[in-house]
C-alpha positions as CSV (number, residue, x, y, z in Angstrom):
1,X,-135.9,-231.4,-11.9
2,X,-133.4,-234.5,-11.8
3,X,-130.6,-233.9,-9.4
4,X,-128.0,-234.5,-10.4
5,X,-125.1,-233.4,-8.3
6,X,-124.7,-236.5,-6.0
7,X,-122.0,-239.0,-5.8
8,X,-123.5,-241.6,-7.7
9,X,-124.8,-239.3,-10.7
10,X,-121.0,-238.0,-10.3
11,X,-119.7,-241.1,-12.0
12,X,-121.5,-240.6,-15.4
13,X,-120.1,-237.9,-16.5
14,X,-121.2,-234.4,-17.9
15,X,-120.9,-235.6,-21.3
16,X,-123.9,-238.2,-20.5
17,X,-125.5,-235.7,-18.5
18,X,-125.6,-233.3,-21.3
19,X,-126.5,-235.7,-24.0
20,X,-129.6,-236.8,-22.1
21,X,-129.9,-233.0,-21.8
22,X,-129.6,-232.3,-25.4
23,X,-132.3,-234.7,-25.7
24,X,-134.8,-234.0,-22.8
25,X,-135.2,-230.3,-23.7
26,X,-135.0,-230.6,-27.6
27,X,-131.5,-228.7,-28.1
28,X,-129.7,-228.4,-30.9
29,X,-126.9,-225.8,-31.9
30,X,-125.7,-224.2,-35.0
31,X,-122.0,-225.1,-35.0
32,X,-119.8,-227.2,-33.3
33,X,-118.1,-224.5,-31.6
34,X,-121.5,-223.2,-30.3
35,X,-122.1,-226.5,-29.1
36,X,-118.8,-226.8,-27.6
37,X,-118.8,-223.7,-25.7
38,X,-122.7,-224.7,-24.4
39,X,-120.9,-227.7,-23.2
40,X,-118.9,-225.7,-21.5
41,X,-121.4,-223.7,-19.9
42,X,-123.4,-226.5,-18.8
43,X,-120.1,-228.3,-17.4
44,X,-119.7,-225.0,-15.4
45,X,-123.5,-225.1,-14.3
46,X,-123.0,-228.5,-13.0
47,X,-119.9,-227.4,-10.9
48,X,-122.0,-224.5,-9.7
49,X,-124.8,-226.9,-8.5
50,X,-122.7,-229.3,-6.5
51,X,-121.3,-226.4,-4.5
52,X,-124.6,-224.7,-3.8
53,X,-125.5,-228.7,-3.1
54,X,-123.0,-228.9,-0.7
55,X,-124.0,-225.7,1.4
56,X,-128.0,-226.4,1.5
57,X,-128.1,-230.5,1.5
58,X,-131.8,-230.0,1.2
59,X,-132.2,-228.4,-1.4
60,X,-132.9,-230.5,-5.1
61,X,-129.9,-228.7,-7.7
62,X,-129.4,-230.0,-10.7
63,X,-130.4,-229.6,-14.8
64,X,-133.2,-227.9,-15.8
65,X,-133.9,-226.1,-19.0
66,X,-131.7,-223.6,-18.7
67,X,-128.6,-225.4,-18.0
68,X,-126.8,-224.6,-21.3
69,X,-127.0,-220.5,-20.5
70,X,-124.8,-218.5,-18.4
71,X,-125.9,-216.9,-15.8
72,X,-125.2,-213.1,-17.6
73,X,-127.2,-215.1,-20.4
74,X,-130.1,-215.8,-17.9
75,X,-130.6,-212.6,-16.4
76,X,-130.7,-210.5,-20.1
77,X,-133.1,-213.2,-21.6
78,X,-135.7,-214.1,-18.8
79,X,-135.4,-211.0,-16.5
80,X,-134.8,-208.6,-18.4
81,X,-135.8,-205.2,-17.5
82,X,-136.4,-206.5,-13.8
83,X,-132.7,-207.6,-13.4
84,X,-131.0,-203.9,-14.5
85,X,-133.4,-202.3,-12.5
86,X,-132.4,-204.1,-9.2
87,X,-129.4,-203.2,-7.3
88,X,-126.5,-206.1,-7.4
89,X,-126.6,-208.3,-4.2
């Protein structure tokens, strides 16, 4: 996983970030609109993984994969039964 929450990485920007996302991970999206509110997702993703960077310094956040879905997204697709089963935290 490329990290990509520090100070330096900061100064390119999501858009770069997502474009060499886009391109890492072979994603393409239907519409314009679906690609701008995945852009939007993964902006929010990226916000999310410089705060969790911030309270564990070592710890490696950044893109991976899944980057472009929200994290309601991520729990119905990949865990599925497991994640209505077990009792919110």
């Amino acid at each position: 996983m490329e990290q990509v929450v520090d100070d330096a990485s900061d100064r390119l920007g999501a858009d770069h970030h997502f474009s060499l996302f886009k391109t890492k991970f072979g994603k393409s999206y239907a519409s314009q609109e679906e690609h701008d509110y995945r852009f939007e997702v993964f902006k929010a993703n990226l916000r999310r993984a410089r705060r969790h960077q911030r309270l564990d310094p070592s710890a490696n956040h950044g893109v991976t994969r899944f980057s472009d879905l929200t994290p309601a997204e991520f729990r119905c697709t990949f865990l599925g039964l497991w994640s209505r089963l077990r009792p919110p935290l």
